[in-house]
N, C-alpha and C positions, 0 to 999 in steps of 0.2 A: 608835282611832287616838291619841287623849291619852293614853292608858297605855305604849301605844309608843315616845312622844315623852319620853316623863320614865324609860320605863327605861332609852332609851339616855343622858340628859341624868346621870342617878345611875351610871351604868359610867363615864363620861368622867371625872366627881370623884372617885369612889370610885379611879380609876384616876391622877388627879391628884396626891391625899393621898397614895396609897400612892409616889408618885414624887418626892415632896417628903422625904417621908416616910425615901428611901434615898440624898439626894445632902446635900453637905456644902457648907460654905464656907470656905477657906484664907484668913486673914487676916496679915498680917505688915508687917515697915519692910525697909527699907533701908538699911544705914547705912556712913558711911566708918569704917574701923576705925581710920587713923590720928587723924582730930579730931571722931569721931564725930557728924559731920553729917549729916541726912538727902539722901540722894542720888535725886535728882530723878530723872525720866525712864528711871532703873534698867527693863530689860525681862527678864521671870519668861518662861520661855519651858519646858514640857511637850507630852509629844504630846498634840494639839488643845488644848491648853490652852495662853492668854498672857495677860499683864497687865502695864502699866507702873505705877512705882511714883509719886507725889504729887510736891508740893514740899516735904510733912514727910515723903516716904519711906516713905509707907505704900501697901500694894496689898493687892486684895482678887477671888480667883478662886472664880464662885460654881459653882454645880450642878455638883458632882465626886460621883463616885462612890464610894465604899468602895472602896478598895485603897490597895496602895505606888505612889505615883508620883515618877518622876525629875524635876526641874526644874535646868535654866541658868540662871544671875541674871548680867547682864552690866552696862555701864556704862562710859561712854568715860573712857576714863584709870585702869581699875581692870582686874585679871584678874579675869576670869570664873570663878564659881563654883556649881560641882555641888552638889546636896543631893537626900537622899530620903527622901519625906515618907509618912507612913504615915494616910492617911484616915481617919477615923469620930467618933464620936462623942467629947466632952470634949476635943478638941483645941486647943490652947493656939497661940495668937498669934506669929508666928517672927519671928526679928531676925537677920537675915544682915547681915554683915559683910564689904565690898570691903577690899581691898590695894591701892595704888596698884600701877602696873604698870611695870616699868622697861622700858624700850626702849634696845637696844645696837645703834648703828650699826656696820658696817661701817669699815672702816678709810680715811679720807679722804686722798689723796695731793693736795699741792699746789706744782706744781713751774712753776717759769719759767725761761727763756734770756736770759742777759744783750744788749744791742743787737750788742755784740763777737761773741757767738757767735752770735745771728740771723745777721747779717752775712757771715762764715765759712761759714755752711752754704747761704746763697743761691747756687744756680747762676750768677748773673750778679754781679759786683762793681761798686757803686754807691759814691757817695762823699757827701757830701751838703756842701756849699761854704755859709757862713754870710756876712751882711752883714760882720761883724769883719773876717774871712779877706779881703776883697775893699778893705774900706780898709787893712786894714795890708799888701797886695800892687800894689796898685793903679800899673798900668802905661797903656802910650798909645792898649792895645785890651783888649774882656773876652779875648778868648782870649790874650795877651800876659799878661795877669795870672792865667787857667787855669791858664797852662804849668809855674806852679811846683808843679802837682797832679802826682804820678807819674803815668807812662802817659801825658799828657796834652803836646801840644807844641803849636809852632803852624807855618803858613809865614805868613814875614810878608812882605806886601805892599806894598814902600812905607812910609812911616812912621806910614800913621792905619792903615792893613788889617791884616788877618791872618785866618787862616782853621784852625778845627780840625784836631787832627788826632791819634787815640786808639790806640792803639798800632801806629803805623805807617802807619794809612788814614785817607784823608783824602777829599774832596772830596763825593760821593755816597754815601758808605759812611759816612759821620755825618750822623746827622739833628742840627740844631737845633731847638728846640722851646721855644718861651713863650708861658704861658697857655693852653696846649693848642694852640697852632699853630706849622705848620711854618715854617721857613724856606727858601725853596727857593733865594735870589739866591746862596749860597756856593758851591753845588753847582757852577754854571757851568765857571767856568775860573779861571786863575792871580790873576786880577786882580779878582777878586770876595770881596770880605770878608762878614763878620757885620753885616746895617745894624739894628744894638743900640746905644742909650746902656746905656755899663753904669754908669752913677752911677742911684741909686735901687732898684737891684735889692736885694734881701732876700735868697734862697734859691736855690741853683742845685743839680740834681741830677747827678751826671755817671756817667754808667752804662756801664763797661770791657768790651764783649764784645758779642755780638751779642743786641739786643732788638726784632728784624724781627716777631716776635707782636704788637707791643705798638705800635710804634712806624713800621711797614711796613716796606720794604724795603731803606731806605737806612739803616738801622740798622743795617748788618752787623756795624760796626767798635763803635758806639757812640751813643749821644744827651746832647748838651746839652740837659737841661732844664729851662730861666729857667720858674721857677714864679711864680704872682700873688703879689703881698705882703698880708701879714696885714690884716687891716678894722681901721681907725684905732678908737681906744678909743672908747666911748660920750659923745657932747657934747664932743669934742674938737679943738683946733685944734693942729696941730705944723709946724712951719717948718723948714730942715735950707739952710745954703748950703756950696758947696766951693770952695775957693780952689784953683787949679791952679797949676801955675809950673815951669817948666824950666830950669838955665842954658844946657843943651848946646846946645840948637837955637832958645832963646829963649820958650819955650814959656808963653804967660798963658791962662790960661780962669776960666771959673767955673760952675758948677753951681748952680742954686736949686731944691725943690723945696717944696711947702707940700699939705695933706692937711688933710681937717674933716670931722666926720662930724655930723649932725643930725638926732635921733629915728631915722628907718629910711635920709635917704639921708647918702651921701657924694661925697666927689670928691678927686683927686690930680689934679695938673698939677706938668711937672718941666719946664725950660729950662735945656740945655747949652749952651756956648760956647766953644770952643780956637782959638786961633791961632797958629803956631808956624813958623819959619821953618827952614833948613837944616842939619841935623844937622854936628856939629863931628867931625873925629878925627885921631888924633895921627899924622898922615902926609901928604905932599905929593904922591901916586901911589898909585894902584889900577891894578893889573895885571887885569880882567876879559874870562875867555874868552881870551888870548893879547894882549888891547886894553889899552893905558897908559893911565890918564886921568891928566889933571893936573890935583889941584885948588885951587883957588883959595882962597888965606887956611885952606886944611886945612877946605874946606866941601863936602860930600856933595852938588853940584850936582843941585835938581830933588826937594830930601826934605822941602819945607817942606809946607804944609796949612791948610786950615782948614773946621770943621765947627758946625755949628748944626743943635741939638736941640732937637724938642718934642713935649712928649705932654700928653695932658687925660684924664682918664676919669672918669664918673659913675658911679654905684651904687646897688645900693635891695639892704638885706638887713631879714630878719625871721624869726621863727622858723620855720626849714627852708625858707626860699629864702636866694639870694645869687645876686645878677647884679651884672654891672659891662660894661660897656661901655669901650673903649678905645679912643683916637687918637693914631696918635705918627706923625713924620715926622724923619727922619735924612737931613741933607744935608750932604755932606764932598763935599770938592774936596783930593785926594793929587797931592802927587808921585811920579814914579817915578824913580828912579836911574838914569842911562845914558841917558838918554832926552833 
């Protein structure tokens, strides 16, 4: 049984040596051909044979056989490179050499439309009213002062009223809208204005054509929309007062409004004020409906007014919230003509 054991124990070596005996070792670097660096993690890749190369760029594939074998030598940022290598004995040490690789993108287009043509090609025609526009227009109602927008008129109501009106439709067929809400008091009937102070507004959008998607149904004609004003600058306090004044009808008011912001919250509060007596014009007789009026010292009997405005609102913003809360109350007492 021991002689058994050690003839098969001398087959296995004898069979060992003789297989050591037939396989080979490929030894080589790696190297960038432009600054002759060794190239790190370089992968030798042959059928069942692989190797990646050092951080000096060297690799080493053991137990190969005698023969020609094909290898890939690859390497990010270098083309890849074929070689083949012929096995056996006295074989000398290899030094392949990467190219950096160029890469040709495709052809990059980068095109924009100016706001004019955005504009133009919008299905709906939008206008977009800035604070400037509304002080250097600034009449005895916001829609009075709208009305010098093309498309845009008004019916006025009395001397404080007035009510939209966007290419011919008026009443229900234009929404109002500020701060994301509607206005519904215009809608009514002849004698219902905008109850808006427009001193303090910022940004109005006014959009010509039907926007009932967006804005529901009383959109047909159009939407005024009073958007929020900008968040006051960071640690900021600003104060703004307006002096009103009329000769025709006598007209005194004043505007104040003041804005602060601190760390995350803020706050606006605006108080308006008008008081104005009977509109003046240069005639002693109104013929209205087939009816004569006479009037008195050439005064519009019944066009005087006065209105008192107030709003307050709070705020808390932070990175990607904004909330504000808002309180305002509009109280006018109009004349009406005729009446």
């Amino acid at each position: 049984m021991l002689y058994k054991i050690l003839s098969v124990g001398l087959f296995f070596s004898l069979c060992s040596t003789a297989l050591a005996q037939n396989s080979y070792q490929i030894k080589g670097f790696v190297i960038h051909a432009n600054t002759l660096e060794p190239a790190k993690g370089a992968t030798i890749v042959g059928e069942k044979l692989f190797s990646v190369s050092t951080s000096t760029g060297a690799f080493t594939i053991n137990n190969v056989f005698k023969g020609k074998y094909v290898f890939t030598i690859s390497h990010i940022g270098c083309e890849s490179e074929t070689i083949s290598i012929d096995v056996g004995p006295n074989m000398n040490e290899l030094k392949i050499f990467l190219t950096e690789s160029t890469t040709v993108l495709d052809e990059v287009k980068v095109s924009e439309k100016t706001k004019k043509r955005k504009a133009m090609e919008v299905p709906i025609v939008s206008q977009t009213v800035t604070k400037g526009f509304l002080n250097n227009n600034r009449e005895n109602s916001l829609m009075q002062t709208l009305s010098k927008i093309p498309g845009v008129s008004t019916i006025t109501i009395g001397s404080g009223q007035s009510k939209p009106v966007i290419r011919g439709l008026g009443f229900n067929r234009v929404a109002v809208v500020q701060n994301g809400i509607k206005h519904e008091a215009q809608q009514w009937g002849n004698d219902h204005g905008i109850e808006i102070d427009q001193h303090g507004i910022q940004n109005i959008q006014i959009i010509k054509g039907p926007a009932s998607l967006l804005y529901g149904s009383d959109a047909i004609a159009g939407v005024v929309d009073i958007q929020a004003n900008k968040i006051p600058s960071p640690n900021s306090f600003d104060g703004e007062v307006n002096i009103l004044g009329e000769s025709n009808n006598d007209l005194l008011g004043i505007s104040a409004g003041l804005s602060s912001i601190k760390d995350k919250w803020f706050y606006r509060t605006r108080l308006t004020y008008r008081d104005y007596g009977d509109y003046k014009v240069p005639t002693d007789q109104i013929n209205f409906e087939n009816y004569i009026f006479e009037l008195h010292e050439n005064n519009l009997r019944n066009t005087a007014g006065i209105e008192a405005d107030a709003s307050v609102s709070i705020g808390f913003v932070s990175e990607g919230i904004t909330s504000e809360t808002v309180f305002s109350n509009v109280n006018a007492k109009n004349g009406f003509f005729a009446k």
